[in-house]
C-alpha positions as CSV (number, residue, x, y, z in Angstrom):
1,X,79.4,18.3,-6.5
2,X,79.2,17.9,-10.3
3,X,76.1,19.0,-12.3
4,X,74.7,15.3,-13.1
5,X,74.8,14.7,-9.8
6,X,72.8,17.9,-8.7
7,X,69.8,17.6,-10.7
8,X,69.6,13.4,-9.9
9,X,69.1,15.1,-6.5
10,X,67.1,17.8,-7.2
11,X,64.6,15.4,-8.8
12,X,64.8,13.2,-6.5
13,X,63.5,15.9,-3.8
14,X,60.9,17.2,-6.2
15,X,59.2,13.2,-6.6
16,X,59.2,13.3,-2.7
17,X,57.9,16.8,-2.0
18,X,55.1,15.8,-5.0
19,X,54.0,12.4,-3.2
20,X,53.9,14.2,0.4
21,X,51.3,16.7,-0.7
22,X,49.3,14.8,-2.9
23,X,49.9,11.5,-2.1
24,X,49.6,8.3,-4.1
25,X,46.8,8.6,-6.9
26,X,44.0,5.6,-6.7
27,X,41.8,4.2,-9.1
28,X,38.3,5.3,-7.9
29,X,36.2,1.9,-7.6
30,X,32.3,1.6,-7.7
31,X,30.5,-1.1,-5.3
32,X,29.1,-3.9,-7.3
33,X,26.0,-4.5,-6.5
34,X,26.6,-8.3,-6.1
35,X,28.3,-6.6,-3.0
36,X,26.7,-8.7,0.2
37,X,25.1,-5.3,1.8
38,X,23.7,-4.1,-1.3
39,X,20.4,-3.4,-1.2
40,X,18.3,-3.9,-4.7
41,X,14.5,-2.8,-4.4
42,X,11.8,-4.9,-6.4
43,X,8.3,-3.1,-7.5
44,X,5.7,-5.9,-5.9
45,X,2.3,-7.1,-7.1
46,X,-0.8,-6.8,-5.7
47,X,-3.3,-9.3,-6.5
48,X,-7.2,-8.8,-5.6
49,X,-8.0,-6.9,-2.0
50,X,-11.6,-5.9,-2.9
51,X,-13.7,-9.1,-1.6
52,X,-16.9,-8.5,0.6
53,X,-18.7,-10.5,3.0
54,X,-21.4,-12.5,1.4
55,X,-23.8,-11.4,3.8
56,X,-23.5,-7.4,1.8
57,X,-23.7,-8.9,-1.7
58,X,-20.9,-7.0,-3.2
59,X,-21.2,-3.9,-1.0
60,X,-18.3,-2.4,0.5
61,X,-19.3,-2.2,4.1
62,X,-15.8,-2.0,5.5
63,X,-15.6,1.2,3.7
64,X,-19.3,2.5,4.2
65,X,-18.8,1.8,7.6
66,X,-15.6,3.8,8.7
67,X,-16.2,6.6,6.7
68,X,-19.2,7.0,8.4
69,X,-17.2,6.6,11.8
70,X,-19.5,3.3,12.5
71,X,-18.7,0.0,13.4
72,X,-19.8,-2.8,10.3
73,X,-22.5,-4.6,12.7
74,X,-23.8,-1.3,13.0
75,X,-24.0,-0.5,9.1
76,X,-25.6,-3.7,8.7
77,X,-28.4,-3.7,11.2
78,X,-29.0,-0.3,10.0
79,X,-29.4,-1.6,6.4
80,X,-31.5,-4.4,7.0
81,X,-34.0,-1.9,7.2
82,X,-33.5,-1.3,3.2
83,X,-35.6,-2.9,0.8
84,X,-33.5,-3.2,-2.6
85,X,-35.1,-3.0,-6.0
86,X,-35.7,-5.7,-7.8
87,X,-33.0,-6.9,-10.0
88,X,-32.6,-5.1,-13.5
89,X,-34.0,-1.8,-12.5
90,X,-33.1,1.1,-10.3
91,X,-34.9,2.4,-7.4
92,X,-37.6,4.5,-7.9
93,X,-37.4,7.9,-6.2
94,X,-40.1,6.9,-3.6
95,X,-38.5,3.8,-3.1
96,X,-34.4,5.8,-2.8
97,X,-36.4,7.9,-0.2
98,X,-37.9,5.4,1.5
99,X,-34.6,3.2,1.8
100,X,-32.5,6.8,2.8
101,X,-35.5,7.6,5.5
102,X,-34.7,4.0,6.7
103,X,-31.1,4.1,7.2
104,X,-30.5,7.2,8.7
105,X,-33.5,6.9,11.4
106,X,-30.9,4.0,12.3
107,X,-27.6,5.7,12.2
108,X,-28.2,9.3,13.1
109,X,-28.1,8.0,17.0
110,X,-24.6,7.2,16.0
111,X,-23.9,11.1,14.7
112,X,-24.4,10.1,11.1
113,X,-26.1,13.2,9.1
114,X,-27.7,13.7,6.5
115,X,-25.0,15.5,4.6
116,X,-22.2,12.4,5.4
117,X,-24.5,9.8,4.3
118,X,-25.3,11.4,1.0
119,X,-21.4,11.9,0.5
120,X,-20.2,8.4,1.4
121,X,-23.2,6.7,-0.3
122,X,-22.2,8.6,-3.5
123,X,-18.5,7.9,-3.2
124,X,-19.3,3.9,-2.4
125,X,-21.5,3.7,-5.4
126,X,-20.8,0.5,-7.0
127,X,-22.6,-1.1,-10.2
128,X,-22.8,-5.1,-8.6
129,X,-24.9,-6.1,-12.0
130,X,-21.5,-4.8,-14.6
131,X,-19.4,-6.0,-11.6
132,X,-18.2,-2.3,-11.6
133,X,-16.1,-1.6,-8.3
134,X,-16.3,1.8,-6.1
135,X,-13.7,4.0,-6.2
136,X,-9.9,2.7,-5.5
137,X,-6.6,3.7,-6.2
138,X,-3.8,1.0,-6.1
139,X,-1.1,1.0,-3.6
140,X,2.4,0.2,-4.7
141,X,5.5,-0.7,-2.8
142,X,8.5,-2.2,-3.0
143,X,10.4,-5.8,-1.9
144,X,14.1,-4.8,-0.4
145,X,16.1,-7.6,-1.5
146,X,19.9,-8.4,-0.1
147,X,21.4,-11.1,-1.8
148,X,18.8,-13.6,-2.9
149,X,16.6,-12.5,0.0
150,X,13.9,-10.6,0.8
151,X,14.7,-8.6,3.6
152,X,12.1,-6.1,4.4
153,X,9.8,-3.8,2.7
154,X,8.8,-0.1,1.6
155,X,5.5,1.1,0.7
156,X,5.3,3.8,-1.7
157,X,2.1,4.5,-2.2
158,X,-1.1,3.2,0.3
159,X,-3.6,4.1,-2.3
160,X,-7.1,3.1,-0.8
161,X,-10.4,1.8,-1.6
162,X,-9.1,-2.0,-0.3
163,X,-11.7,-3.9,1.1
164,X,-9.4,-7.0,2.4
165,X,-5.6,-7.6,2.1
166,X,-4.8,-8.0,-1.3
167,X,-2.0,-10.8,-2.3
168,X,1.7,-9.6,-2.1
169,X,4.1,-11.4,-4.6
170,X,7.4,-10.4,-5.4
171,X,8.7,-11.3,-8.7
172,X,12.0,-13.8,-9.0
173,X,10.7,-14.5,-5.0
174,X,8.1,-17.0,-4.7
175,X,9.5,-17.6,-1.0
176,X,8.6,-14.4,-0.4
177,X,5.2,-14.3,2.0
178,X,4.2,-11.2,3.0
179,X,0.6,-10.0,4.7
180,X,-0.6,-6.5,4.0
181,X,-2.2,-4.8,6.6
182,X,-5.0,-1.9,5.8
183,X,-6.1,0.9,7.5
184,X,-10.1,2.3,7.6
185,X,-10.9,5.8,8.5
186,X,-13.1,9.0,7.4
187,X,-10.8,10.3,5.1
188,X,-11.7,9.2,1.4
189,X,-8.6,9.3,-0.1
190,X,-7.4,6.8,3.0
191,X,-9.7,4.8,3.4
192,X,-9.0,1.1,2.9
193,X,-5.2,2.0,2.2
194,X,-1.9,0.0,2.1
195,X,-1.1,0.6,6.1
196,X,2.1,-1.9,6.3
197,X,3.6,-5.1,4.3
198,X,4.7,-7.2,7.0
199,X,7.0,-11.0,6.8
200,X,4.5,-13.7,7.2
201,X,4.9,-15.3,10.3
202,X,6.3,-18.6,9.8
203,X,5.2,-21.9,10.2
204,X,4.8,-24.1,13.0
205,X,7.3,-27.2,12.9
206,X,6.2,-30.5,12.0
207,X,6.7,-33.0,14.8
């Protein structure tokens, strides 16, 4: 065999011994995320969540009540016992110990003491004249989105201090129509938080 000939082949046994071991290289490729299982995630707004019965003028009695482990017909009776000040001033301190005296003769039968009344009642403090709220940290959460729909939801953060569902909107998803669901307990820094975002339920059919 002459020498041209020998080194075509050994070449040509070098290319195949190359391809077997390393195989072909491929351009690496990134999913787009126009891909149709991509997942984008959209911050949501919450709107409001701090209304209160008109019966408690302004007081948070959803709160009161479940961090002092009562239910809110039971706040209530027991503060229908309270005489407020008048309007523009501040109890006196005969009249705060007077009101206190009143509320927990009514609540310590339900294991309300001294000590947890002075706590919540300092923590629920709201200013109803400046239309200053009690304390409340927002939730946040986020809208998954697939496509152009809203396909679930994550919640980040529950914050707490809600009084009733806030409104959930999702920016560039007006369709979107979720309900927030809360969750009350003893624990201050969970009290009144961001439980769940759930899908509305949809609407009944027109006939």
């Amino acid at each position: 065999m002459n020498a041209p000939l020998v080194l075509l082949v050994r070449l040509a046994l070098s290319v195949t011994l190359t391809l077997a071991v390393t195989g072909p290289r491929l351009r690496a490729q990134t999913p787009s995320a126009s891909d149709a299982g991509a997942v984008t995630r959209v911050p949501v707004t919450f709107t409001g969540g701090y209304g209160t019965d008109p019966r408690d003028h302004g007081r948070p009695v959803a709160l009161i009540a479940a961090a002092l482990g009562v239910p809110d017909s039971v706040f209530r009776d027991a503060f229908s016992r309270v005489h407020p000040a008048d309007t523009g001033r501040g109890p006196t301190a005969a009249e705060a110990q007077s009101n206190k005296a009143a509320l927990l003769s009514a609540l310590a039968q339900h294991g309300v003491t001294n000590e947890r009344l002075d706590a919540v009642s300092d923590y629920y403090r709201y200013d109803a004249r400046r239309q200053k709220l009690w304390r409340n940290q927002p939730a946040t959460a986020n809208a998954l989105v697939r496509g152009d729909a809203v396909v679930g939801y994550e919640v980040l953060r529950g914050g707490a201090g809600y009084t009733t569902p806030p409104v959930v909107t999702v920016p560039g998803h007006p369709e979107a129509n979720a309900q927030a669901k809360l969750a009350f307990g003893p624990d201050f820094n969970r009290n009144g938080a961001l439980a769940a975002l759930l899908p509305a339920p949809a609407s009944p059919a027109v006939k």
